[in-house]
KOLKOL-909656 format. One record per residue: x, y, z of N, C-alpha, C in turn. Coordinates in steps of 0.001 Angstrom, whole numbers, padded with zeros to 6 digits, always signed. Layout:
REM KOLKOL-909656
XYZXYZXYZ
...
REM end
This chain:
REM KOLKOL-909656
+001371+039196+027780+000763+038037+028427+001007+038137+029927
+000208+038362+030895+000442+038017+032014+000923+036922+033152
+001856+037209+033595+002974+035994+034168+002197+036439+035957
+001644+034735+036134+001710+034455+037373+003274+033439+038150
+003769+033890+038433+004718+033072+039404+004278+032622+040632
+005178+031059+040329+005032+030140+041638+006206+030448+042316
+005850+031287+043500+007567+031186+044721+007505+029703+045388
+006269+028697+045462+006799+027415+045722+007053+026548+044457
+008127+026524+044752+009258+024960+042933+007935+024069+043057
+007973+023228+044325+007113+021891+044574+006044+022317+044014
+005517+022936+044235+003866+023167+043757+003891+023508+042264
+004657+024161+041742+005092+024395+040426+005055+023132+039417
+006464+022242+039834+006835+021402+039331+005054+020288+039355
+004466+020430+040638+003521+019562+041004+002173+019857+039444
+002273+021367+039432+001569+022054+038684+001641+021056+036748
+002819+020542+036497+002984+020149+035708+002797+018730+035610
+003857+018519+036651+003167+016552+036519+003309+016131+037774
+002075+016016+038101+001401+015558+039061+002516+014815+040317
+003306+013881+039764+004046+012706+040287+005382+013725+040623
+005760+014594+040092+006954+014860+040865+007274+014866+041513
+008634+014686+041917+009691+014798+043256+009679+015603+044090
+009908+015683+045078+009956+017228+046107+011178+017481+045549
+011566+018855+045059+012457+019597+044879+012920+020869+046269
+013937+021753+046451+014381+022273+046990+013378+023795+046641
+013717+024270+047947+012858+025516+048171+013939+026505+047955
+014850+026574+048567+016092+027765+048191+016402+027816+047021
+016462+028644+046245+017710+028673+044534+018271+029484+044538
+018986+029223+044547+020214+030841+043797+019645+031641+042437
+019265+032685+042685+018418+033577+041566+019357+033205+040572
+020743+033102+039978+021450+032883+038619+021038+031597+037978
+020691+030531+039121+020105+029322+038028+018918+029260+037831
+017978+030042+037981+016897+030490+037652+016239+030268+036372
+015126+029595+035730+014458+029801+034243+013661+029965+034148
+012710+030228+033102+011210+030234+033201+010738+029033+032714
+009859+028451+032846+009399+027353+032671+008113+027440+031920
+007532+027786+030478+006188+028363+030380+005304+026450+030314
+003737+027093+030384+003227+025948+030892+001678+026440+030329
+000598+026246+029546-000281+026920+029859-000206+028406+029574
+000571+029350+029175+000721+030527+029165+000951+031305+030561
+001566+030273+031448+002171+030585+032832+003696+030468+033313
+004067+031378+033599+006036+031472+033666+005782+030818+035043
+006988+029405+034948+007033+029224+036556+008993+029474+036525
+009152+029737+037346+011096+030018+037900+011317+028686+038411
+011895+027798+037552+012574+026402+037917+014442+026985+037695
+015211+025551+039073+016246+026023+038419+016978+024282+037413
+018071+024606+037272+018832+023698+036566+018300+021716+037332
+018292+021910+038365+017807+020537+039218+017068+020528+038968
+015937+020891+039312+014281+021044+038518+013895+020434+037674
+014923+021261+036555+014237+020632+035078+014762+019249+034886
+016328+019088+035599+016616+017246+035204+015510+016097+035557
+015247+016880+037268+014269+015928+038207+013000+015909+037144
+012472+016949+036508+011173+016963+035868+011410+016134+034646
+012413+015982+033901+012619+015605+032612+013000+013604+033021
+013747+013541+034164+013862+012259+034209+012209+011802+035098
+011378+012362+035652+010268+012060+035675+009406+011467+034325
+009404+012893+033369+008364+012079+031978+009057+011705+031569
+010045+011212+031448+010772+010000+030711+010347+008625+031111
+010311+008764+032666+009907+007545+033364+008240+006692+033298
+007777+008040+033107+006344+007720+032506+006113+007642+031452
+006469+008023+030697+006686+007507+029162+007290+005625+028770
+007834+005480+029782+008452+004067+029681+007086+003289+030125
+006287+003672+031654+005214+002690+032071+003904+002728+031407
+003938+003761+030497+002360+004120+029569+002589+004288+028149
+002769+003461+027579+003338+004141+026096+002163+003829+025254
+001569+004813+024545+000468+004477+023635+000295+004051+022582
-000138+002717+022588+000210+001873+021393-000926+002571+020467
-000755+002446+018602-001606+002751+017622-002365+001974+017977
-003770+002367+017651-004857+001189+017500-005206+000900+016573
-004756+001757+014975-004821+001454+013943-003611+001236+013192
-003340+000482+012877-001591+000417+012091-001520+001579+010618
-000227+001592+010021-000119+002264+008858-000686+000819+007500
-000315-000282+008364-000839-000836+006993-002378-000894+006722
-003097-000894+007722-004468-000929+008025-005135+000434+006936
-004251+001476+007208-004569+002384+006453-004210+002662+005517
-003289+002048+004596-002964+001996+003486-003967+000723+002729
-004540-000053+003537-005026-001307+002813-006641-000155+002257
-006775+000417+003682-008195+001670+003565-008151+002178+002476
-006740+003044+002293-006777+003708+001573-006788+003387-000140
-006444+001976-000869-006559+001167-001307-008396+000513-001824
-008858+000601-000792-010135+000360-001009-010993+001270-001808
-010760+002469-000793-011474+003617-001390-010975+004003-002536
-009735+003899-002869-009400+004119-004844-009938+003192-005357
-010457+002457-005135-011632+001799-006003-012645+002660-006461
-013128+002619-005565-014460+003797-005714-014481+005525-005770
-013273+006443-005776-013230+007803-005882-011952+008049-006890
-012524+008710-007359-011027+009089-008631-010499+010369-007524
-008800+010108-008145-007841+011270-007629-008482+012312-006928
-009234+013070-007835-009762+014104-007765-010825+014357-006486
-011658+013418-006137-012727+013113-005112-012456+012517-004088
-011400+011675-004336-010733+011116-003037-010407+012320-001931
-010750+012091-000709-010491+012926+000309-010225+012518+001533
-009005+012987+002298-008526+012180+003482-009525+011776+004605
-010860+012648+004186-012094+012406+005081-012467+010870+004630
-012347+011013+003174-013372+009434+002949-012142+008023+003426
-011088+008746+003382-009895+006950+004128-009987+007259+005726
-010116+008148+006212-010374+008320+007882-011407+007303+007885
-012995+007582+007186-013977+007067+007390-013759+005451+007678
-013091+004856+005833-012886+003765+005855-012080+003080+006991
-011083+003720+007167-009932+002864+008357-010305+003193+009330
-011557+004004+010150-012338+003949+011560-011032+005053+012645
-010383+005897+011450-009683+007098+012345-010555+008149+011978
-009544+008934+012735-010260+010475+012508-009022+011156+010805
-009386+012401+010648-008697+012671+009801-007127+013534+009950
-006960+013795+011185-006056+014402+011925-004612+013172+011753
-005486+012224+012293-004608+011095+012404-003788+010932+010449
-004603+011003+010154-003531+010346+008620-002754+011679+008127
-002872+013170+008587-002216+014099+008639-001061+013980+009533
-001161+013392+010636-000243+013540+011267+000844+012155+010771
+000269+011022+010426+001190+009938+010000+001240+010132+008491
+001052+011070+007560+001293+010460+006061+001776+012492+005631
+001024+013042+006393+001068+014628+006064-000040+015028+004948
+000122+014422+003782-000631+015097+002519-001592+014049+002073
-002471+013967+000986-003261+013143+000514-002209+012888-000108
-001329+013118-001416-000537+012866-002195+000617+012110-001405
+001436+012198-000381+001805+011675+000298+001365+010201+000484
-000066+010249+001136-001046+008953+001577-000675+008181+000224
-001490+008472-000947-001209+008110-002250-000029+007322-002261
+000734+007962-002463+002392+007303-002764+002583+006299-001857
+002272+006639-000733+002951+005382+000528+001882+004328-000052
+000785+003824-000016-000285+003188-000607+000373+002294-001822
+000996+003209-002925+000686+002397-004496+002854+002158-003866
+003460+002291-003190+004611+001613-002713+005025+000269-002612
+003793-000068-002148+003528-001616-000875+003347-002292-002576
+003135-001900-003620+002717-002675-005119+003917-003705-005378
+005632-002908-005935+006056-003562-006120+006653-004914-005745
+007248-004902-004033+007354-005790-003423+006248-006600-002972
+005232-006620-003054+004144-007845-002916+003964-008860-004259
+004305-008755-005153+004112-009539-006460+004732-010727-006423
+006530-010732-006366+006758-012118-005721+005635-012982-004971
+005154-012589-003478+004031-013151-003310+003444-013354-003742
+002153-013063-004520+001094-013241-004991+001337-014267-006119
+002753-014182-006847+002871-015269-008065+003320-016537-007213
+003916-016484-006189+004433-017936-005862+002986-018708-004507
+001798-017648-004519+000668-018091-003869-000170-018401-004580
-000331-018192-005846-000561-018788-007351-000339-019954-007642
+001023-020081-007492+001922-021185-007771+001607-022643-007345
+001421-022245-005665+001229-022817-004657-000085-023905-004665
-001149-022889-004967-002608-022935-004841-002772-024223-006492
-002046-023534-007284-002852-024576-009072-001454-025522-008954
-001632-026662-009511-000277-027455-009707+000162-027286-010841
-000830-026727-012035-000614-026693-013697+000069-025176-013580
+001159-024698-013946+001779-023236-013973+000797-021980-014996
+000061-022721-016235-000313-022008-016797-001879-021684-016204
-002215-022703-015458-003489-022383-014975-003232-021578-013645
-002398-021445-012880-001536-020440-011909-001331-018915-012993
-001054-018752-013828-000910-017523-014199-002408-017422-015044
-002894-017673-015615-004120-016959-016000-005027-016950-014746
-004988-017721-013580-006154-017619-012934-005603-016413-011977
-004352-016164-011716-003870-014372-011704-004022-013717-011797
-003953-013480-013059-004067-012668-013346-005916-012382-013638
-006811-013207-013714-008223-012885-013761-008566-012762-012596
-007776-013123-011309-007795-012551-010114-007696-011116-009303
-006528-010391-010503-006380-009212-010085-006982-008219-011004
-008087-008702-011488-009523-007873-011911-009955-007217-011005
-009884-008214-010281-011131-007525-008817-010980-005748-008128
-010144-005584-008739-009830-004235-008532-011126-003036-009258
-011582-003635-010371-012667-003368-011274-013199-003824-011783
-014344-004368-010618-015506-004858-011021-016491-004344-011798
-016682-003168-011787-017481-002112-012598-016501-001757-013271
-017031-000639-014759-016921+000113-015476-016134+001070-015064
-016799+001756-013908-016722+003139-013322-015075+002733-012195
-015294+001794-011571-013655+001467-010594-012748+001493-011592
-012793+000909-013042-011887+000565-013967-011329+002380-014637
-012708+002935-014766-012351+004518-014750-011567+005068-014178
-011403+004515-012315-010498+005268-011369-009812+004719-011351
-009537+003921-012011-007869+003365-012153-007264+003758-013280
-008166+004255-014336-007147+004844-015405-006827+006221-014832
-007587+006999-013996-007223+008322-013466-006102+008189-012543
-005698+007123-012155-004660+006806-011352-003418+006604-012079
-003720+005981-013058-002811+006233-013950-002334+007352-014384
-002660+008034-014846-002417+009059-015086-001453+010238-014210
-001850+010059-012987-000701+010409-012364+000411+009166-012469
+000391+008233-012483+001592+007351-012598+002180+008050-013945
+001775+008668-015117+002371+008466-016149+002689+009862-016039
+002930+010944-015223+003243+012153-015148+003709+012757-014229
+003935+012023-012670+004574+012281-011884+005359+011269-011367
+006807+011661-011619+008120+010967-011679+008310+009708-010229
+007659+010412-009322+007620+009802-007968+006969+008136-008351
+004992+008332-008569+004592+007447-009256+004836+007144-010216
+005342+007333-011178+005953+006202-012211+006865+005458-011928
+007804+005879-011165+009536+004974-010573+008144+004076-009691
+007708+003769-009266+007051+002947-008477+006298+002109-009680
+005502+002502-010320+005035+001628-011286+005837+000698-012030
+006751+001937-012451+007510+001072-013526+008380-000377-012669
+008619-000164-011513+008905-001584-010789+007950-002381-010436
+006598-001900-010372+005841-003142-010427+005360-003674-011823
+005186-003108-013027+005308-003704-014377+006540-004728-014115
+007691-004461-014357+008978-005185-014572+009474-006278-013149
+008843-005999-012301+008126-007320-011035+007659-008620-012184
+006123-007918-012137+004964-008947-013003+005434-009543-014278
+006418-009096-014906+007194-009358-016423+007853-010581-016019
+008868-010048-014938+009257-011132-014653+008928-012509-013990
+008123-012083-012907+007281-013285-012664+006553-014305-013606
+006078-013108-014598+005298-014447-015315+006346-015215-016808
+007003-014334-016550+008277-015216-017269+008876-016515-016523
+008845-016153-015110+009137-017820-014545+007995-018511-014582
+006698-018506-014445+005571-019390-014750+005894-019997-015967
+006231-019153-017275+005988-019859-018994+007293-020497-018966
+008001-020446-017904+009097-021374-018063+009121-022827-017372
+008235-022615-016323+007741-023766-015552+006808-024644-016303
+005946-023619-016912+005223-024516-018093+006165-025297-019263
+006817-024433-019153+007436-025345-020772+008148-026358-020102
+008593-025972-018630+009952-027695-018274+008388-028567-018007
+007255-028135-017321+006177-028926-017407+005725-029874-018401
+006227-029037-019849+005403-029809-021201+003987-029273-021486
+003685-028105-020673+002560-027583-020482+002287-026844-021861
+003629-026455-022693+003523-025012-023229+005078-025502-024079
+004486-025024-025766+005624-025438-026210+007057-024481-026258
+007753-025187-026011+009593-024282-026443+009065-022847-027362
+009685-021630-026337+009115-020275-027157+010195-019576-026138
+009901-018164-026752+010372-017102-026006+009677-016122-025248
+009936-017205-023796+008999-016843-022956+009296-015364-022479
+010487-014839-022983+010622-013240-022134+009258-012354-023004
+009545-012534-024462+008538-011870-025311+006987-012725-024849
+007010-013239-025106+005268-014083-024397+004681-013549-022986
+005665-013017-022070+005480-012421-020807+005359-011154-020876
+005607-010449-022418+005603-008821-022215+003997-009242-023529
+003897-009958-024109+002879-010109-024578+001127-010110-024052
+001310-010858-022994+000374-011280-022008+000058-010203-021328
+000939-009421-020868+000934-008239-020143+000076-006977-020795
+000087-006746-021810-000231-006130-022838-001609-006362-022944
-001711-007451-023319-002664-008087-023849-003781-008186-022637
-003461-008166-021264-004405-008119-020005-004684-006778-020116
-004411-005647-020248-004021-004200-019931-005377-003785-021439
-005022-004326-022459-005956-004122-023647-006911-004868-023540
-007245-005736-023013-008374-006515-022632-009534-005378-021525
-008679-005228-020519-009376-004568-019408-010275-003167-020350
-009235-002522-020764-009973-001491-021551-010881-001771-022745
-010463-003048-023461-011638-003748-024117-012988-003811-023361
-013121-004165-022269-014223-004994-021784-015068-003247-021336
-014410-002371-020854-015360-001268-020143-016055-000653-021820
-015357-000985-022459-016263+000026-023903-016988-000782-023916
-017230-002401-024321-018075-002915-024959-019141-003853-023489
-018837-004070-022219-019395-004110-021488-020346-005736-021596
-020091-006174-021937-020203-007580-022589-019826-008815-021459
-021054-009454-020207-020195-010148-019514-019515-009207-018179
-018682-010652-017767-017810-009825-016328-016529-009944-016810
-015499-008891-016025-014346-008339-016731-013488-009905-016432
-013600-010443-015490-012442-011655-014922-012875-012809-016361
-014241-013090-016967-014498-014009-018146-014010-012900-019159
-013974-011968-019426-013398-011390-020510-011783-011470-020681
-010826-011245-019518-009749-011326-019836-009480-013230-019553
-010100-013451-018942-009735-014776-019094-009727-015668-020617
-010539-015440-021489-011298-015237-022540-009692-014905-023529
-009486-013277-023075-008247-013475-024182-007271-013826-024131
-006959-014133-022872-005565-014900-022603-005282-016386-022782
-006326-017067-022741-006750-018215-023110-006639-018313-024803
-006588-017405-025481-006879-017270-026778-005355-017236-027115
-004691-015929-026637-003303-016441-026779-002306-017405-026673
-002924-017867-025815-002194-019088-024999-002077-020178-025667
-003619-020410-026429-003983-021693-027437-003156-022371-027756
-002562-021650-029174-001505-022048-030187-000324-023195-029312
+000099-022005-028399+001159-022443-028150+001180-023520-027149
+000138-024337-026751-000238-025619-025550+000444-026950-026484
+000791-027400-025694+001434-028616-025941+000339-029486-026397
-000518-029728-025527-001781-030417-025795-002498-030179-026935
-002780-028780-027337-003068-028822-028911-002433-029262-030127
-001373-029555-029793-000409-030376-030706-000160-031635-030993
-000467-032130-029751-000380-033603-029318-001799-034071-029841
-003106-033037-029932-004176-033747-030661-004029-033320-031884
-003695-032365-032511-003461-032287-033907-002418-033820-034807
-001661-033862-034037-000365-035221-034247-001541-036419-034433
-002048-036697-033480-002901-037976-033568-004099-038317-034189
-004646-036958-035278-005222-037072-036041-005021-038016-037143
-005763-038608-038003-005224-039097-038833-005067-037798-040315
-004556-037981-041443-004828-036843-042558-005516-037603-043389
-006382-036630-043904-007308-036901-044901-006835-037316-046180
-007649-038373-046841-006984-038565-048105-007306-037659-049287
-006892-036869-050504-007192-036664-051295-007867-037198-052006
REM end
């Protein structure tokens, strides 16, 4: 490679960033370095490089480049588009697209698609608290707070075909150790959450005296077999279908169905 040398420091140092200091013209050849730049050797000595280094430091403090897109922005992106592309088709081109970066950018903040992936289905377990006590918040009846929940978080698969790319998503959850330790804390999140709802119901009177830990792994189940119910037989929208069977489960055990059964009169023989 061919080495041009600067015998003037100043112009050197100037050569690099603009703003530098006047430095000294004499050096003692032993403190001498090369400085490459461009594929150009400049001879700085030991002063030089402090003066140059406490320079971009200093500019680094008055210009600092803020993201214009956050990581959550692109995880919410990336989120979207697993709606619509299974594992397989998903491509860091199509979440660039969505989150309005380039594709360099989610290489340089996530490294891998699989990477992207994982950071993405992360943000799952700790958001559930939320979502059950904004539930909570929103219905005053607890049981109408958890079914309208959970027919809420349909929306993930509205179609047939989204409900497809979520079982392909699964699938890596159920085979790579990384995604499953993540799943399996957001299952046992939602278990528990809706175990405090059927308990709020029952101090409510909403829902008779039961065992709400088993009724909460019931429900769970029972949403999960519903969803895959509804894409075979296609019957309707998926949020009236699981609403549909959870409501069905739920029946028996309402306080209110009891309280009109009681006030019946019985028939005479």
């Amino acid at each position: 490679m061919p080495r041009a040398v600067f015998r003037d420091v100043s112009f050197a140092v100037r050569a690099v960033v603009p703003d530098a200091p006047e430095v000294p013209q004499k050096l003692a050849r032993g403190d001498r370095r090369i400085f490459l730049r461009k594929g150009r050797a400049v001879f700085l000595d030991r002063r030089v490089e402090i003066q140059l280094a406490a320079c971009k430091e200093s500019r680094e403090k008055m210009s600092p480049r803020p993201r214009e897109t956050t990581d959550e922005a692109i995880l919410a992106a990336t989120a979207r588009v697993m709606q619509r592309r299974s594992p397989a088709d998903l491509t860091l081109a199509d979440v660039a697209k969505e989150a309005g970066v380039v594709p360099a950018t989610l290489i340089q903040r996530f490294g891998t698609k699989r990477a992207l992936l994982l950071a993405t289905v992360k943000t799952a377990p700790a958001s559930v608290p939320s979502q059950f006590a904004a539930a909570r918040a929103k219905y005053a009846s607890p049981l109408q707070a958890l079914i309208e929940l959970f027919v809420d978080c349909t929306g993930f698969a509205s179609t047939p075909e989204a409900l497809a790319n979520g079982l392909a998503y699964l699938q890596i959850d159920l085979t790579d150790p990384d995604f499953r330790a993540i799943t399996l804390a957001q299952f046992k999140a939602i278990r528990r959450e809706t175990r405090k709802l059927l308990d709020a119901a029952v101090a409510a009177r909403e829902l008779l005296p039961c065992d709400t830990a088993e009724l909460a792994r019931l429900i769970q189940q029972v949403n999960g077999g519903s969803m895959i119910d509804w894409a075979v037989f296609r019957q309707g929208t998926l949020s009236n279908w699981v609403r549909h069977d959870l409501e069905t489960l739920l029946r028996p055990l309402r306080a209110s169905q009891h309280r009109r059964r009681a006030g019946k009169p019985r028939r005479k023989r």
